[in-house]
N, C-alpha and C positions, 0 to 999 in steps of 0.2 A: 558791131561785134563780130569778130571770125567766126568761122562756125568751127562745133568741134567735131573732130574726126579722129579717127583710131586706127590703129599700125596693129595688124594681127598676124604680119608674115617675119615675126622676129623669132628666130627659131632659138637664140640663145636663152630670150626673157622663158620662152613655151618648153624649155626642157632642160630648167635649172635645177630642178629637183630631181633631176634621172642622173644616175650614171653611164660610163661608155657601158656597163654591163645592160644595164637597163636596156638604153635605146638598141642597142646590139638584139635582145629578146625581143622587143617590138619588130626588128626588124622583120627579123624570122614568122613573128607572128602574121603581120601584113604583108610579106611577101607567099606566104601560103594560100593567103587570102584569097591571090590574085587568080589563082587556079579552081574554078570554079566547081570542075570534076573532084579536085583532090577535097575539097570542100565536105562536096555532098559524102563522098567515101568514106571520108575521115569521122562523120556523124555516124554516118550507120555502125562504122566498123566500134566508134565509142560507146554509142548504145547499147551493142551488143555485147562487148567486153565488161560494162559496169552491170551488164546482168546477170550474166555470168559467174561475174567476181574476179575475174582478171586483177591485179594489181598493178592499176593503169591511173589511179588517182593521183599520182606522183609524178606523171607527167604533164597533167591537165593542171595541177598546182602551179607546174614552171611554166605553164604557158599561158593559155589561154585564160585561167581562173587567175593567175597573175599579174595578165595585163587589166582584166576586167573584173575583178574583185578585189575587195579590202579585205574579208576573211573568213572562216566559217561561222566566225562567232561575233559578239558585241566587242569584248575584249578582243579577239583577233586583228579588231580594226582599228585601235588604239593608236598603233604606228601608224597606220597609214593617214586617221585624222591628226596625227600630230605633227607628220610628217609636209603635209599639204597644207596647215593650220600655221605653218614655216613660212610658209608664200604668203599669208593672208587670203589665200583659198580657203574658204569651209567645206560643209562635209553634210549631206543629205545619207544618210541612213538607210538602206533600203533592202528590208528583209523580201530577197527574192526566192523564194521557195513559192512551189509553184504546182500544180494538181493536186492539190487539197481538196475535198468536198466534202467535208462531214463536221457536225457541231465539235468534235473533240479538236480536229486543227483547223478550226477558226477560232476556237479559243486560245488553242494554242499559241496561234498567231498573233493575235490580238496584246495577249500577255509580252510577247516577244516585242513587240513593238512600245508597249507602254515602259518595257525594261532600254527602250531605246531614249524613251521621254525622259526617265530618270537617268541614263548617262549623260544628256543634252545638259541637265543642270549643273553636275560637274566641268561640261567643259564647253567652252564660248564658241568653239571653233564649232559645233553643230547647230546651225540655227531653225531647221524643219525635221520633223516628223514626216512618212510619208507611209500608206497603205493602198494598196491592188483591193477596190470593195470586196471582189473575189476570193481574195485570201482572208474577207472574216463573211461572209455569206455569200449563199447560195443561188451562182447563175439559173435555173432555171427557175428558182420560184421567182427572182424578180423579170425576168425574160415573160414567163406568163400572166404577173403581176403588169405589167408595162401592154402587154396583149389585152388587156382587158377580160385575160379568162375568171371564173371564179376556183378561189386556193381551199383547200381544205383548211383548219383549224389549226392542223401540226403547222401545214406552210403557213401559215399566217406568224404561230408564234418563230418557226425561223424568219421571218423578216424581222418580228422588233427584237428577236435577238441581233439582227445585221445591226438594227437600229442603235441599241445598248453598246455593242462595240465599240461604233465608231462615236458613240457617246464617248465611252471611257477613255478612248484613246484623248481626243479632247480634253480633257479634265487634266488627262494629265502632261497634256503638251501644257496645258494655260499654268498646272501648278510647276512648270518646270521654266516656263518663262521663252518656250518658244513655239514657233506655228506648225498648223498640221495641214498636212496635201491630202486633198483624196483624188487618186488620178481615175482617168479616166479608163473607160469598159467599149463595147460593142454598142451597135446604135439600137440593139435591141432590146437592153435592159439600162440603157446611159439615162433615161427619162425618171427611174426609179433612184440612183444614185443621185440624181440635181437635185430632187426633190429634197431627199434627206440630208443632201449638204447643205441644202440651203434652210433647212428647218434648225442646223446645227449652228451657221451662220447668223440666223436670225435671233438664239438664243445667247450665243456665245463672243461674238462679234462687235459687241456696243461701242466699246474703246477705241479699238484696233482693227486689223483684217488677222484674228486669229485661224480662221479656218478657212480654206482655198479648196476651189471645184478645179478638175482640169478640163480646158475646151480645146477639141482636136479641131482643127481648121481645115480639115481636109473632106471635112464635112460640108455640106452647102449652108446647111441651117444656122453652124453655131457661131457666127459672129453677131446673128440675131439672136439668138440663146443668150450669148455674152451681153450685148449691150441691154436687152432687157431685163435682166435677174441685175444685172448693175445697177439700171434703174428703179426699177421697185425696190431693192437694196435701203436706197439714199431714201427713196419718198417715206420707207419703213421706219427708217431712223439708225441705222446699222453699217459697219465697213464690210468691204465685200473683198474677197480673195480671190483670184484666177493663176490659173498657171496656164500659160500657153504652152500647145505643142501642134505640131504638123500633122502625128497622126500613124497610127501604128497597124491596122488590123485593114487596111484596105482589099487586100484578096477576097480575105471572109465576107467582108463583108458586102463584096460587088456578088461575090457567089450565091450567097444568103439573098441578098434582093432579087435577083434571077430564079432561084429554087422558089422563092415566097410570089414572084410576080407584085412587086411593089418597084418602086420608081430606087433608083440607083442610089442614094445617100451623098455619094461620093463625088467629090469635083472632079469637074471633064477634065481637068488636065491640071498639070502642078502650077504653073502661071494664076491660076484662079486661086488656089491654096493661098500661096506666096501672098495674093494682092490681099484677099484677108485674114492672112497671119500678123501681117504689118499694118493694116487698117487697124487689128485689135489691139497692135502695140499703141499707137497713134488715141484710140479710146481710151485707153489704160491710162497712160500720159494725160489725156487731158483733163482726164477725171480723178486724180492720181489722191486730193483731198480724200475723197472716200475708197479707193482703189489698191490693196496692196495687189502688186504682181510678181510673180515669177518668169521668166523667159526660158525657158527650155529648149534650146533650138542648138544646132552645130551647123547654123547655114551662116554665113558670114556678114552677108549684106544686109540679112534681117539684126544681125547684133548690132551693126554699123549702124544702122539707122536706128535702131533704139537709142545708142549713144546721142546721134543728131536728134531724136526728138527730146531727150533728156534737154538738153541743152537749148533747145527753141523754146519747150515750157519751161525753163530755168527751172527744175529738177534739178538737185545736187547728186553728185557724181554717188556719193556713199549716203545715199537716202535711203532708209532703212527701209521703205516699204517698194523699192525694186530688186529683185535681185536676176543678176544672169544665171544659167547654169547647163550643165554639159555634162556627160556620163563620162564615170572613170574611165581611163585608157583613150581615150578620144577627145579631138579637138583641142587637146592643150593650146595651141597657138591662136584659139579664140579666149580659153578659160584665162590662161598667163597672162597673158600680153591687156586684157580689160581689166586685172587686178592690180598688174601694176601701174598703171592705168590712174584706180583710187577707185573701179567698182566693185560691188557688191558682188562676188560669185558663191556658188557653192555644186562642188562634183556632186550627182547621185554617186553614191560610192553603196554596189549592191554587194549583200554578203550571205550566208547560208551554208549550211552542209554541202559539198561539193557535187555529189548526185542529184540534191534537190535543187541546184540553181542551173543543171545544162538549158534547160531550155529556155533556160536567156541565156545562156552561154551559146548555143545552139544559133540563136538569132540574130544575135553581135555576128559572127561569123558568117552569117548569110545575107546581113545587112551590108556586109565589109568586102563580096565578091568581084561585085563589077568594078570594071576596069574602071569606068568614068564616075564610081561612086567613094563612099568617105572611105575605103582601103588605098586606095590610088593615092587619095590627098596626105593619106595618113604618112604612105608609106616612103613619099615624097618627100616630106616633111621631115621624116626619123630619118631619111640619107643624107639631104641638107645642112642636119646640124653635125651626122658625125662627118662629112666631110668637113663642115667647118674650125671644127675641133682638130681633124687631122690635122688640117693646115697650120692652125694657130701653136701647133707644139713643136 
C-alpha cells in the first residue's frame, strides 16, 4: 500500500476563502512583523494609547484584531464560523480575555463560555469548547496548592469553586453534543489542573473522550504525564482526551526554575520537544480505541506525520476522535490544504472585547517577529499567492 502523504504548499487550496483585500491586509500585517523594533514600539505605544483612551480601536479592528480574531462577541463570530464552516474548517471558540482574578470574572467567564456550549448546538461547524483554567480560578491558590503549602478555608472554597466551573462548563459541552479542552498553565500549578481534569474525565468520559487535558511537550516530563494518565485512563474503564501542543510559557518558566533553584522543566533544545511531540502523536495513534486527540501545532512535519501515522494504524482520514488544528490567521496552508485533504480541522478562532484580548494580541505579534520564525513563512506564503493570482488574470 502507498503511504499517504500531504501537499501543504498549495497556496490557492490555503487562501480560497480570502480575498485580494484580505491577503493585501495580511500582508501589511506580517510584513510589520518583520521589524522587530517597530514591533516592540508599536505595543508600548498601544498600550498606552488604550489607556488613555485614544481612539485607536479602529485601527487594531483592521489589523491586527482582524487577522487574529473572529469578534468581540459570540455573535460577532458568526461570520467568521460560517464563513470557515464554507471550507469544511470548523471553529474552536476561544474567549480570550485575559487578567482576570477575582470570583465575579471567573464566573463571568465561566457563563461566557457555557453561552459558547449552547451556540455549539446550533451550529455543527463548532465542535470544542475550550477554557485557560485561569480564566475560571485562581493561579495562586493552586500554585500554593501544587506547593504543598497549607490554604486557608476561603482558598480552599475557591479551588472547588475552580472545581464547579469547569464542572459546568462540561455539563454543558455533553448537553450540547460537543467536547471540552482545558488547556494547559505553568509547571507550577499544571499538577492541580491534571488532577481535576482527570477527575472530570473519569466521571464524564465513559462513552467518548468528552473531556481533553492539554500536554505541552516542551516539558521533559509530559510525554510521561501523557502516556500514564492514558493508561490508568483505559485500566479505569474510561476514554481519555489530549490535546497536544509544543508549549507556550517557556521564558517564565526557565526563569522561575532559576529564581526557585529547582531543575529546569524545560527541554535542552527544540529537537527533544519535536522527538516527543511526535512520539505522543505516534501513542495517540496507536491507542486511538480509547484516545480522542487534538493536534495543535503549525509545524508542518509534525502534521505530515500524523497524516502518515493515520494511515500506518488505518485511522480514517475524517475519524471523529482526531482532529488537526491551528489558530486563526496563521498557517492556513497547513489548516486548507489537510481539509481538503478529507481531515478533520478546526481554527482556535479567539474572540473578546478588544482591550481584553491585546495580550494575546500582544503575543501573536511577538510570536511573528523573527525572521526565520512563523511571520517569514507567513508572509512568504500571503506574496505567493497574490503573485499567483496577479499572473492568472
Amino acid at each position: 500500500m502507498q503511504k499517504q502523504t500531504i501537499q501543504l504548499d498549495n497556496t490557492k487550496v490555503a487562501f480560497a476563502s480570502k480575498s485580494d483585500e484580505d491577503l493585501k491586509k495580511s500582508r501589511l500585517v506580517f510584513s510589520t512583523m518583520q521589524y522587530t523594533w517597530l514591533v516592540q514600539i508599536g505595543m508600548k505605544l498601544t498600550s498606552w494609547a488604550l489607556k488613555v483612551g485614544l481612539p485607536i480601536k479602529g485601527l487594531i479592528k483592521r489589523t491586527l484584531f482582524y487577522q487574529f480574531c473572529g469578534g468581540e462577541s459570540i455573535s460577532d463570530c458568526e461570520k467568521k464560523v460560517e464563513e470557515l464552516g464554507g471550507y469544511r474548517v470548523r471553529t474552536i471558540l476561544d474567549y480570550s480575555v485575559e487578567g482576570e482574578s477575582n470570583e465575579v470574572s471567573f464566573d463571568r467567564t465561566c457563563k461566557e463560555i457555557v453561552e459558547v456550549c449552547k451556540a455549539a448546538k446550533e451550529d455543527k461547524n463548532i465542535p470544542f469548547s475550550v477554557v485557560k483554567p485561569t480564566g475560571i480560578g485562581p493561579l495562586d491558590v493552586m500554585t500554593r496548592v501544587q506547593a504543598g503549602e497549607t490554604i486557608t478555608e476561603i482558598e480552599k472554597s475557591k479551588l472547588s469553586y475552580f472545581q464547579e466551573r469547569a464542572e459546568e462548563i462540561t455539563i454543558a459541552a455533553k448537553a450540547s453534543g460537543i467536547m471540552f479542552m482545558i488547556d494547559a498553565e505553568e509547571t507550577c500549578m499544571q499538577d492541580v489542573v491534571d488532577e481535576v481534569t482527570y477527575e472530570l474525565m473519569s466521571k464524564y468520559n465513559k462513552d467518548y473522550a468528552l473531556v481533553y487535558n492539554t500536554y505541552q511537550l516542551y516539558r521533559k516530563d509530559s510525554l510521561l504525564k501523557l502516556m500514564d494518565a492514558a493508561a490508568r485512563a483505559k485500566e479505569e474503564g474510561f476514554h481519555f482526551g489530549a490535546k497536544l501542543v509544543r508549549g507556550a510559557y517557556m521564558e517564565r518558566e526557565r526563569a522561575r526554575a532559576e529564581e526557585m533553584g529547582y531543575e529546569d522543566p524545560i527541554q535542552a533544545d527544540k529537537e527533544s520537544t519535536d522527538r516527543d511531540y511526535d512520539a505522543a502523536l505516534e501513542f495517540c495513534i496507536k491507542n486511538i480505541d480509547n484516545i480522542g486527540l487534538c493536534a495543535g501545532t503549525h509545524n508542518e512535519l509534525s502534521n505530515a506525520y500524523l497524516v502518515e501515522l493515520m494511515d500506518k494504524y488505518n485511522v480514517k482520514k475524517n475519524d471523529p476522535r482526531v482532529f488537526f488544528s491551528q489558530l486563526l490567521g496563521m498557517s492556513d496552508h497547513i489548516s486548507f490544504n489537510l481539509v481538503d485533504a478529507g481531515y478533520n480541522v478546526a481554527k482556535y478562532v479567539p474572540y473578546g472585547p478588544i482591550e481584553k484580548v491585546m495580550p494575546y494580541l500582544f503575543r501573536r505579534a511577538e510570536e511573528n517577529t523573527a525572521m526565520k520564525g512563523q511571520g517569514s513563512r507567513e508572509l512568504t506564503l500571503v506574496k505567493k499567492e497574490l503573485k499567483r493570482r496577479w499572473a492568472s488574470n
